[in-house]
N, C-alpha and C positions, 0 to 999 in steps of 0.2 A: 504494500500500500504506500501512498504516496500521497503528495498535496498538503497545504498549509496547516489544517484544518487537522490532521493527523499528526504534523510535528509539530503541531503543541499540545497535544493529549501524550505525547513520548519526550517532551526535552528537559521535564526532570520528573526528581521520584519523589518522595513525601518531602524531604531538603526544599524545600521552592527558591533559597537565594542565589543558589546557582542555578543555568539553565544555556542549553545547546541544541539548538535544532536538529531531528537528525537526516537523513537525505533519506530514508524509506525504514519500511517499518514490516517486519514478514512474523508468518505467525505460524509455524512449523508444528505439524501434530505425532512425529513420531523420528527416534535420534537420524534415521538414514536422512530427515528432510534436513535437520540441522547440518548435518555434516554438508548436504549439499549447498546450503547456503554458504557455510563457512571457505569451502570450498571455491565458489565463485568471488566471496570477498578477497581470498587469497590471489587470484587469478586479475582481481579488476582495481589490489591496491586498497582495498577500505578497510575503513578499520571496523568493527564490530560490535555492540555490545548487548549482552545478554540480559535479559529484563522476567521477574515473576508478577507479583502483582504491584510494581512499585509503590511500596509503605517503608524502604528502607530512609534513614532520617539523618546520613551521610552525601548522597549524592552518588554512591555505587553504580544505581541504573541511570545515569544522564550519559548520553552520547558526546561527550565532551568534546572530541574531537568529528563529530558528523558521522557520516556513514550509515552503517545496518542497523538497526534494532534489530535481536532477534528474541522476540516477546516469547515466553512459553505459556501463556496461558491459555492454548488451547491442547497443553497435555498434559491430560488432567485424569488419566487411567491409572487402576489400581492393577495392577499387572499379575498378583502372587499372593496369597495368604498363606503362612506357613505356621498354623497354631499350635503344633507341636512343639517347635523350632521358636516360637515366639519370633516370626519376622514376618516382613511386609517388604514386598516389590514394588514402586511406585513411580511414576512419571513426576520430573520435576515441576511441574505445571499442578498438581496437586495440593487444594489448600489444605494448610496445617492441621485443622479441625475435622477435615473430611476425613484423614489417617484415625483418627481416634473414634469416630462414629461407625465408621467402616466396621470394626472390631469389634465394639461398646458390648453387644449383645454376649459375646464370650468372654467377656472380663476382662478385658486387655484395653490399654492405651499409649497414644505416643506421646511418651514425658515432656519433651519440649514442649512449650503452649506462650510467645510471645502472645502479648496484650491485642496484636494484629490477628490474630491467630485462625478469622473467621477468614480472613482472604490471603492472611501473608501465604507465599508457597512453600514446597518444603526446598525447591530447590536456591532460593534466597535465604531460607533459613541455612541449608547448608555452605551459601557461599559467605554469608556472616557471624558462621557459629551460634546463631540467635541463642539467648534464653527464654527468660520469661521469668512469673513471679515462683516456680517450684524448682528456677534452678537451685536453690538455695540446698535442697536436698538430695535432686535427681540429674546436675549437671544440666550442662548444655549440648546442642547441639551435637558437636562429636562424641560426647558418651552415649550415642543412641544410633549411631551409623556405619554399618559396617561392611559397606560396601557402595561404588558411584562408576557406572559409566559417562564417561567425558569426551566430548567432541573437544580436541585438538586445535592449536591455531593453524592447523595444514589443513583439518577435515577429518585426519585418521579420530577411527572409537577406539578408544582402549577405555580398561576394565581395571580399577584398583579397590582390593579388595575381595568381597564377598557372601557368603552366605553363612563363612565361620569368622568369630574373632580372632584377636589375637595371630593372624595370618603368619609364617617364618617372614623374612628380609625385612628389607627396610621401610617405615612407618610414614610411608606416600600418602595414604587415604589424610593422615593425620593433618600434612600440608596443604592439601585441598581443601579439607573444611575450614571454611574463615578465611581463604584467598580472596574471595570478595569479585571473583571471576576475571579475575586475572591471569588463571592460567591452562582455560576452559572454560568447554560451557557447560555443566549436568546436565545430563537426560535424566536420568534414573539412579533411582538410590534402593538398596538393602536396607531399612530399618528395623530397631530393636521393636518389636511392642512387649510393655511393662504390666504386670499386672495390675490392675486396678485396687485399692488396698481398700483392708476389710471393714477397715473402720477408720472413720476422719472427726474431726469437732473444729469449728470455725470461729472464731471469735470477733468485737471489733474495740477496740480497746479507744479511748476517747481521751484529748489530753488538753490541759489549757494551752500547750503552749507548744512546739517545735522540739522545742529541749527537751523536755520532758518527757514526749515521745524519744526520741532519739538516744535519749542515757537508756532506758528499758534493753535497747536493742542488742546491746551489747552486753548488758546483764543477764539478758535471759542466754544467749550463749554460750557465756561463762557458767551458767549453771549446770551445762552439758545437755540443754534443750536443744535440740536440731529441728525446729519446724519443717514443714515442708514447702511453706512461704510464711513470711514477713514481710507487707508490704504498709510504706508509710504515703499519706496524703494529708500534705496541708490545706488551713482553710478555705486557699484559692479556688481549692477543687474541690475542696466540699459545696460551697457555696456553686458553682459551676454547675455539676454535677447533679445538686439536687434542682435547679431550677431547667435542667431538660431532662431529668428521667424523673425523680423522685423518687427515690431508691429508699427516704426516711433514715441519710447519715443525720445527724445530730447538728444544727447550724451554729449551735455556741460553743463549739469545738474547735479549739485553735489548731490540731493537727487529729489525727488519726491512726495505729496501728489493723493491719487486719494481719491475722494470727492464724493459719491453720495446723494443726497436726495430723499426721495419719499412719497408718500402719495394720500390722494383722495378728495386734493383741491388741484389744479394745481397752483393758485395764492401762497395759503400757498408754496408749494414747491419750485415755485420761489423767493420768498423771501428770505425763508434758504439758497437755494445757491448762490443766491446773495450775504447774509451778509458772509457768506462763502468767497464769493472770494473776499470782500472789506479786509477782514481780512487778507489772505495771502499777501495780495497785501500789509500790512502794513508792514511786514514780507519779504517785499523785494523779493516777487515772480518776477521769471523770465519771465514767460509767462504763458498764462494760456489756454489750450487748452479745449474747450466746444465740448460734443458728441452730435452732431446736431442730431443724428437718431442711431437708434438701430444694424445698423452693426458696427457703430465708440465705442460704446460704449463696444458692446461684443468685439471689439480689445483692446480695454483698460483693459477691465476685463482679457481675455487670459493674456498680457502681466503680472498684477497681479497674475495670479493664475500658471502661467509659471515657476515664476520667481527660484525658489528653483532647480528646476531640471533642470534649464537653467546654473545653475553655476557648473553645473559636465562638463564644455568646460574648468573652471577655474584650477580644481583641481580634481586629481584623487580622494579623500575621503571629504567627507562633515560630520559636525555634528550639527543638528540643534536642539535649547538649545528652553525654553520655560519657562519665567519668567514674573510674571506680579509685575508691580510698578503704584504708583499714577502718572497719566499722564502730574500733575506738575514738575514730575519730569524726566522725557523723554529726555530734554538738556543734561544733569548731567549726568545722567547713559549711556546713549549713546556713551558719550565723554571717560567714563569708559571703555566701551567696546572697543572702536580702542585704549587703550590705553593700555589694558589688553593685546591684540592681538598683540600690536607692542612689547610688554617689552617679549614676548612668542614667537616670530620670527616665527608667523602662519600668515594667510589672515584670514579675516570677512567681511562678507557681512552681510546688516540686511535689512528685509523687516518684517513688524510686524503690528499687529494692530491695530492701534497707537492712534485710538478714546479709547478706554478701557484699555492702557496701557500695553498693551501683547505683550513684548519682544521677538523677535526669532533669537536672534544674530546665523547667520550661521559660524560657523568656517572653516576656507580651509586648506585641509593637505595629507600629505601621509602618511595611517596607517601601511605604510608597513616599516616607519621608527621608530623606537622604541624611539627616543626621541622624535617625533613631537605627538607621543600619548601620553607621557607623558607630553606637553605642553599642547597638546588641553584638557586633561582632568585639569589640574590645572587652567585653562583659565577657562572653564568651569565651574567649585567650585567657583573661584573669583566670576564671573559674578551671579552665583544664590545666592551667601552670600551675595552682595550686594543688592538685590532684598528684601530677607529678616531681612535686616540693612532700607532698604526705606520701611518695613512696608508691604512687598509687601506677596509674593509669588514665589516658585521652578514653579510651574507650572499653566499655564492657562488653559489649553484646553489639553494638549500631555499625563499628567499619571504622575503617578511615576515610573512604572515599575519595571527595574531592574537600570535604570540608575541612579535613585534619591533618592535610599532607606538612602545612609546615611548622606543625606542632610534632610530626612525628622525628625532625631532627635533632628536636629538644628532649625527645624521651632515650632514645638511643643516640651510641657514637657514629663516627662517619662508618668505622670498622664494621659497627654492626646492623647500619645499613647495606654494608657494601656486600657482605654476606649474604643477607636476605635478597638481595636482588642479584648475585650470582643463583640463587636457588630457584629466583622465579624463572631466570632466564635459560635454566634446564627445560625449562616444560614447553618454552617458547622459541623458534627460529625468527620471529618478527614482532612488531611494533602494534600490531593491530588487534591483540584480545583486550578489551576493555580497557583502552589505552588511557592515560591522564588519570590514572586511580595510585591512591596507595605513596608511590615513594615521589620523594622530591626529585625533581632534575631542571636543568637547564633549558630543554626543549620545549616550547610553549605551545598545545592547542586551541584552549581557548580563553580569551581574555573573561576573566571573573571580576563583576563587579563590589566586592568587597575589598575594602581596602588597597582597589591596583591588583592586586596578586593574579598572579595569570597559572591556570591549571597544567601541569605538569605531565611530563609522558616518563 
């Protein structure tokens, strides 16, 4: 496909402040179609880039340099059920939640569950590692895939991986997940499915303040409680939240914990969120609200997984940042954050995933004002410089993309850039897989309006 009207529903992804037209747009239903696209691109010099449902909130799926989209969202086939074996064969084009409904009936599910989760794919889930709010227990993305066929920057399919873990040689599959389609495209993936556990208890834990939530988090960790999520939401998003769904969070609630446990001793379960809520409660919780049954709970979860797209009632543009810090230090950086935001005359709302430490300060703004983009992107540098001053991380789960390429010189040296881009350039003979992603260089494709900075190959 082709035409104006088409390259601007493809020139960027959930990121909206960078954007690249692309020159066409194809929608491949099955790996031989991709290779033959890829194929032609190699033949006619374009560069490529591979797209799910674009929710990624890096800039991963922008065409940055023009050329191909090659979209997969019309493969969307479940290819293999193997309940014995707990695995799933699946088309990259597959949304995340469709994996786990697939199975439901047999007690089985697929652990990953980003907040996107009703459309993200799984083959963007695998090109950025995603989490979500139960990584906190069940890992990310690579702990659930054990096997990907990949279309080549030449066209060839090769096969890394497979139907068993733990494969002999060397840990390839491992470098592909969270390449960010840098060094490939996925068709298809091997996933693990988890058994659904026998017993869970949900809680919502209410706090006057940010702090206050935020010390809990780390205490309840230290008390040797492993939730299977902990996720925090300040007032921004409560108040957001409940005035487009009405989900009944609590509106005098300066932040929020949501607290689940689960497992397959129901006694064990209740003890953790027990000691769970004795904790918060030391913590000066305001109340604490218990999901007696499975409709109260998927209302708590919705209002969770709502909450980002609930705060476009707040502000015409949003930009959601994605930093991970040690979870002792959550008070601290948080305080950073509305402090960052006020001294930059923007709004911040943060909801994040606050068992594992994975920041997602949202900032609020009009991009259609030239200096509040120039605040939010300086906001932004603060806030990830600081993540990596705590030891932390640019990013947890979202990429580097286009957004964080010159933050990523400041987290590593030149050495161990130089390394990582010898590794990718094994997998590649040319320029053109998802070009201008990931590492800095000196080649420019497309000039980005932030700050000057020009998008990198």
């Amino acid at each position: 496909m082709v035409g104006d009207a088409v390259a601007k529903v493809y020139d960027c992804d959930a990121y909206t402040l960078h954007r690249h037209p692309p020159l066409a747009i194809t929608l491949p239903e099955t790996t031989d179609e991709v290779s033959a696209v890829v194929r032609w691109c190699r033949e006619h010099d374009q560069p490529f880039t591979p797209r799910g449902a674009g929710t990624g909130l890096s800039g991963g799926a922008i065409p940055a340099c023009g050329g191909v989209v090659v979209s997969l969202s019309r493969m969307r086939r479940i290819l293999e059920i193997d309940l014995p074996n707990r695995l799933m064969l699946a088309q990259a084009g597959c949304p995340n939640l469709s994996l786990s409904r697939a199975v439901a009936e047999h007690g089985y599910h697929f652990a990953p569950d980003p907040s996107s989760q009703t459309v993200c794919t799984l083959g963007g889930n695998i090109a950025e590692n995603s989490g979500g709010p139960h990584t906190l227990k069940y890992g990310v993305t690579t702990d659930h895939v054990l096997g990907v066929t990949l279309v080549d920057d030449s066209g060839t399919v090769r096969n890394f991986g497979g139907r068993v873990a733990e494969a002999p040689g060397l840990d390839l599959l491992g470098l592909l997940v969270g390449s960010e389609g840098t060094l490939g495209i996925v068709t298809e993936a091997w996933v693990r499915l988890t058994p659904l556990p026998a017993a869970v208890r949900t809680v919502l834990a209410s706090f006057d303040t940010p702090l206050d939530a935020t010390r809990t988090v780390s205490d309840v960790i230290r008390a040797g409680v492993i939730p299977a999520a902990m996720e925090f939401m300040d007032g921004h998003v409560i108040h957001a939240v409940e005035a487009a769904f009405h989900t009944g969070l609590p509106l005098d609630a300066g932040a929020l914990l949501l607290i689940e446990c689960d497992g397959e001793d129901e006694a064990v379960v209740e003890r953790e969120i027990s000691s769970a809520v004795e904790i918060a409660k030391t913590h000066k919780a305001l109340d604490i609200q218990v999901a007696a049954d499975e409709e109260t709970r998927s209302r708590l979860w919705t209002a969770r997984k709502k909450g980002i797209g609930a705060l476009g009632r707040i502000a015409p543009s949003l930009v959601t940042h994605d930093g991970v810090i040690p979870r002792s230090r959550l008070p601290e950086v948080l305080e950073f954050v509305y402090d960052v935001a006020r001294e930059a005359g923007i709004g911040v709302a943060n909801i994040f995933h606050a068992g594992d430490g994975n920041l997602h300060p949202i900032f609020l703004f009009d991009e259609r004002d030239p200096e509040q983009l120039e605040a939010v992107t300086r906001a932004g540098e603060a806030v990830m410089r600081r993540c990596i001053e705590e030891g932390g991380s640019v990013t947890g789960e979202h990429g580097i993309g286009v957004e964080k390429i010159g933050l990523l010189a400041e987290m590593f040296s030149e050495t161990d850039l130089r390394w990582q881009r010898t590794i990718r350039d094994c997998f590649r003979t040319t320029d053109l897989c998802n070009p201008g992603k990931v590492f800095p260089s000196s080649k420019s494709c497309v000039e980005v309006r932030v700050r000057h900075r020009a998008v990198p190959v």
